[in-house]
Each structure stands twice: as structure tokens, then as C-alpha cells.
C-alpha angles and dihedrals in degrees: 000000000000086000095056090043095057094039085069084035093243113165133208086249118026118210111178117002093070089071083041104235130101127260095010122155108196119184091212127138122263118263110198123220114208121182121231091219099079103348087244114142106256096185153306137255135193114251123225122253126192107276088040094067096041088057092050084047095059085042092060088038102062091047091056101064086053086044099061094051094060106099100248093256097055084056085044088058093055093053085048083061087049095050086049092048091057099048083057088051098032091109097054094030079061106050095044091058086049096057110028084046105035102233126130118282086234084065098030081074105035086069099054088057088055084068094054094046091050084053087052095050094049102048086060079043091058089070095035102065089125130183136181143251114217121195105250118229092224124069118267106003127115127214128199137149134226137189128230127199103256088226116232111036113186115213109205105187137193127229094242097068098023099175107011102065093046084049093058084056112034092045091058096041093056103048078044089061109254140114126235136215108201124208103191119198107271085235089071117031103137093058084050081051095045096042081043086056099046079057105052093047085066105044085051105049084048093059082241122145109271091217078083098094111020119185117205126191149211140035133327091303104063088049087056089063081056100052096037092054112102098195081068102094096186131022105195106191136184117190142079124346087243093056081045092055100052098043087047096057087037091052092038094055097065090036098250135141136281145191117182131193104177138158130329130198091188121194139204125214109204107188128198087262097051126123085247084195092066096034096056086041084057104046092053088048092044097043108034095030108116091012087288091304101127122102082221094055116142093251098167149026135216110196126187099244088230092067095021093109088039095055093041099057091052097049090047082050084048095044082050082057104060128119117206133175142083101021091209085068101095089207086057112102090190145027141172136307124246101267136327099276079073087049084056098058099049087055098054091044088052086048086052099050087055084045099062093038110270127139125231117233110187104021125236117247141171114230116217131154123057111019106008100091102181126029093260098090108105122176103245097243131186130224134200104222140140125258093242090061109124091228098049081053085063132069119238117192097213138080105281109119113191126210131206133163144234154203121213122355103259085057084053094050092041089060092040090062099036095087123088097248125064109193119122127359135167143183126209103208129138081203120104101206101047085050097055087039088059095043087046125097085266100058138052108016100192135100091259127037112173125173117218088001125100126240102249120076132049136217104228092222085069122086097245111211147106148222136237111025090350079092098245092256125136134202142181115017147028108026096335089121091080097074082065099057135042116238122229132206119212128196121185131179111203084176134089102243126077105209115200120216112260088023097276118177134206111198102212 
């Protein structure tokens, strides 16, 4: 690992990227980053203290006012750069998402690719930021609208996706015109460095304002200097519903802009007509993928009572098949969670099952000895509960799918909504109309719907969000670019009279 650290120049002590500018000296205190594969100190960064941050405000503010006035392709060259500098880095990028997270390489990777592929969609973006005329009711007179990058846009990330989330917002606010200021997760903070390093390169080898792209770290508090600031126009933040919550009332109060990505409690239908091989294939990506840590997860799952026995026992005999350890094995499915707060957490939710009367499938169990090499390895378990459970209502960021049964589709659709969040779903069906009934206004009301594809993983050309307590943001995709600019509305009159509303008339 100290050859991938010092490939993205990453140092045992870091004393100046982690505020994200150059030659930067911070008196903060030291925030540790340990890995979950083997529970071994990776580094240690610098956090950042006040001043520090009001210095790194003014910093993206002034480049701001050089940034906006760059024609949107020109932008879009710069994030073309940066596409080209991670595919450079890709390998070691990887790697190091893999090992400071906890996720597969497979997926440490993955990720990073999702960067690239986020660089490749805004630089198309960059031509595309389209408006509209109108037909103006007065003579003469013409009507369009235009949109304007918003200026500081503050990227609050979670530990699960540690660069490819920040990526979806930072790649289209900055073709849109705008700076960022990015908050990672202080369980990450060496993947948010190395991606802040890859930046800079580029910034710097352009002759660009390195205020661009600013990197602040450290715990909650340092992310409430970023909610509270009023010169932030827009706080864009992926976590917990509760987090969500909170920034959104912070952010509210002094009338500025938000995007939120919160929790999901995603469920699967899996009707009578359903390819029962893809749909169990599905379920065991979608649920066991990223050791459970994805807010779009496959929580829960919906079974035709007339295959429900049927589907249970094949995805017990998967769950048997499993092979978790080291994530950096390729050949490893699973590895470990973040810490052991998250351990903690798979095993309450398993206590509460038990609790309200459900019955645990496939038991919990914490994996130690040969080849788990810190106390973060769980075994992915399975639990038969009932929709109404308290704790099938929650999230849980760990590896415990629940199933539960049905009767007839409305009464499917019925449980799959009947949770607070509304992120990802999906239905496995061969049958047309079960599959448009679930697409209809009367089906899926989350943010996603999909039909014989699971809930986890996202195309980067789709707007990704959810509704409810998911927090209604969208990233990525479609017209998901909007949230980071402010439309404007123009109005010209190329006549020689000036007509008043009502018809009012001044006699002078």
C-alpha cells in the first residue's frame, strides 16, 4: 500500500492537501484513517480548523468570479483532462478504495470508472446546456431563458461511495460553471487526497485557479462550517436521512440550496412469472454487494407465496456460497464494513428481528481467525420477517436481507411503498402487465423502478435520486444539471412602444 500512496503522492502526514490547496501549512488536529481490511493505520491528514476554512472560502470564491466567465466548452475541456488523469491513476485509485473502504477491488474500481464516465458525460454536457424561447404575449417583444452557474457548490460525501459520488457532482458543477468545495466522509479521507491531487495536477498544469476544486477535512463539525455558510449556494450531500434532516433545516434557514441523496430500504417483487435464476442472482448482488453499504442495498424482498419456499431455499443455498475476506482478492464476494460501529448495527438489527418475532434464516455472525484480519468481517445473513417490523421500516447499513411474502400485486406494491424511504425498486416478472402496473402511477414510488434488474447500481446518463425521506435530489444524468445553476428568465423589446400590464396608460 506505500506504493500506491506515494503514486497519488499521498504522505503519512499530510500537511496541506487535505485543505486542498498547495503549499498550505494547517495547525489542525490529526484525523487517523484506519483500513477495515486488516484494522492496520493507513495515514494521517490534517484536519481543517476555522480559519482554515475561511481562508479556503475566499479561495473558491475568487475563483469563482475567473471560473463563470469560461464558455461552457472550454470548462468542458478541463473535465475532459480530468477523465484522461484517472484513467492514468485508475489502477491505484482502485486499489486504494478497495483497502481504506473496505469494498471489493472489482468495485473499487468500478468506482473509479464511474468517475471517468461522469468526465465523459460532462464534457457532452458542456454543449448541451440548453434553454428555451417563449412567444411573448406583447408585440414585439422576445422571451428566452438562460441558466447561470449558482457559484460555490459544497459536496458533502459518505464513506460507501468515497469518490464516485463527489465525482457526479463535482464533474457537472464544474462544466456548469461553478467551484466546490468538497467534505469527504472522515472515514476516507486519503481516496478524497488522492482524487484532490489528480485535480490539482490538472488545474495546474492548465494555468486555472486552484480554488477550483477545495478539499476540507475532518468530522461533523467541520461539515457544519460548510451548511451554515451563506456564501455556499448550494450544499449537495449524500448520507443518512437523519444527516439529511438536519442539513436540510440548516441550509433552509438562510434560503439556500440543497441536493439530497439519503437512505434507502429498497425492496424486490418477485412475482409467480419471474426468471427465478436472474432474480435470485439479483437479489445476492444487490444485497450482499459492498458488504450491504449501499443506500441502494436490496433490503427486502417481496415473494409470490406460490414460489416463496421455493425462492427461499435457493437464496439460503447462495448465501452458503459466499465467499468473504480480504476485498483486494479478486476471487473474494464480500468483505468487511466500515468499523465496528457498523458491526454493531448488523447485530441489533439481527436482536430486533428475534425481538418482533421473526425468524433468522441464515444467522449473524462475526468472522474472526485465518484470513479476517480486523473485527469488521460479518457473515451476510437473512431473516423471515413482516413488512410492518420496526426494524424492516429502518435502514441498516449492513448485510441482513429480509424476506417476506404476498398474495396478489397490488398487495406487493402496497408493502414495497409502505416504508419511509423511497430510493431504488425493482420487480422480476415475464409478464407485461405486472411489469407496466408496477412502472404506472400506481406502482413503484421511488426514485428508481426497474423491471428484471436488481436495486443496487446506476447508469450515470440517468438522473439517481429518490423520494420521501430519500431527500427528492438527483445527480448525474438527464436533466439533473439544473439543481446546479439558477434559471433566468429574459425579456427584450426590440419595438418602440413600451406596453403596461392592464393597459395601463401615463400621459407625459
Amino acid at each position: 500500500m506505500k506504493d500506491i500512496l506515494k503514486k497519488l503522492n499521498i504522505k503519512s502526514v499530510n500537511n496541506g492537501t487535505s485543505t486542498g490547496l498547495t503549499n498550505w501549512k494547517s495547525g489542525g488536529e490529526l484525523l487517523e484513517s484506519f483500513s477495515p481490511v486488516d484494522g492496520k493505520l493507513i495515514a494521517k491528514v490534517t484536519q481543517t480548523t476555522f480559519d482554515d476554512y475561511q481562508k479556503i472560502r475566499e479561495t473558491a470564491a475568487d475563483a469563482f468570479q475567473i471560473w463563470r466567465t469560461f464558455p461552457a466548452p472550454k470548462r468542458g475541456e478541463m473535465v475532459r483532462q480530468m477523465g484522461d488523469a484517472f484513467r492514468e491513476n485508475k489502477e491505484a485509485l482502485g486499489k486504494l478504495v478497495s483497502y481504506e473502504m473496505g469494498k471489493s477491488l472489482q468495485e473499487g474500481l468500478g468506482e473509479v470508472q464511474e468517475i471517468i464516465d461522469i468526465c465523459d458525460f460532462a464534457v457532452g454536457l458542456s454543449r448541451q446546456l440548453y434553454g428555451l424561447t417563449m412567444h411573448s404575449e406583447r408585440p414585439e417583444h422576445r422571451m428566452y431563458e438562460q441558466w447561470h452557474p449558482l457559484g460555490i457548490v459544497g459536496v458533502i460525501s459518505a464513506f460507501n461511495f468515497p469518490v464516485a459520488v463527489w465525482s457526479w457532482n463535482a464533474m457537472i458543477a464544474w462544466v456548469c460553471g461553478n467551484v466546490c468545495i468538497w467534505k469527504p466522509s472522515e472515514k476516507t479521507p486519503l481516496t478524497a487526497i488522492a482524487c484532490q491531487n489528480i485535480i490539482q495536477k490538472v488545474l495546474s498544469n492548465n494555468h486555472l485557479p486552484e480554488g477550483l476544486s477545495c478539499l476540507i477535512s475532518g468530522d461533523y463539525r467541520v461539515g457544519e462550517l460548510l451548511v451554515s455558510d451563506k456564501k455556499v449556494a448550494l450544499i449537495s450531500a449524500t448520507g443518512s436521512t437523519k444527516m439529511g434532516k438536519t442539513i436540510g433545516a440548516k441550509v433552509a434557514e438562510r434560503m439556500g440550496k440543497t441536493l439530497l441523496e439519503l437512505g434507502g430500504n429498497n425492496a424486490i417483487i418477485i412475482t409467480e412469472n419471474a426468471d427465478l435464476k436472474i432474480a435470485i442472482t439479483a437479489v445476492v448482488f444487490g444485497a450482499v454487494g459492498t458488504a450491504g453499504q449501499r443506500c441502494t442495498t436490496t433490503r427486502r424482498v417481496i415473494i409470490h407465496e406460490s414460489i416463496y419456499e421455493n425462492v427461499k431455499e435457493k437464496l439460503v443455498n447462495a448465501y452458503g456460497q459466499l465467499r468473504i475476506g480480504n476485498p483486494l482478492d479478486a476471487n473474494n464476494h464480500v468483505g468487511p464494513l466500515i468499523d465496528k460501529k457498523a458491526v454493531r448495527s448488523y447485530f441489533l438489527a439481527a436482536h430486533e428481528v428475534r425481538e418482533e418475532g421473526g425468524t433468522m434464516l441464515v444467522k449473524e455472525e462475526i468472522l474472526e481467525g485465518i484470513g479476517f484480519e480486523s473485527d469488521c468481517y460479518v457473515k451476510p445473513c437473512i431473516a423471515e420477517v413482516e413488512n410492518h417490523f420496526k426494524i424492516v421500516q429502518h435502514e441498516t447499513f449492513a448485510p441482513v436481507l429480509y424476506l417476506m411474502k404476498y398474495k396478489t400485486l397490488d398487495e406487493a406494491i402496497k408493502m414495497q411503498n409502505d416504508v419511509p424511504q423511497g430510493l431504488s425498486s425493482a420487480i422480476f416478472t415475464l409478464n407485461i402487465r405486472e411489469a407496466e402496473e408496477f412502472l404506472s402511477a400506481v406502482g413503484s414510488d421511488c426514485g428508481i423502478a426497474n423491471v428484471n434488474i436488481g436495486t443496487s447500481g446506476a447508469e450515470i446518463g440517468g438522473a439517481f435520486g429518490g423520494e420521501k425521506e430519500t431527500g427528492g435530489g438527483r445527480e448525474s444524468g438527464s436533466d439533473a444539471w439544473k439543481a446546479y445553476m439558477r434559471r433566468q428568465t429574459n425579456t427584450i423589446n426590440y419595438g418602440k412602444q413600451l406596453p403596461l400590464a392592464q393597459g395601463i396608460k401615463f400621459d407625459f
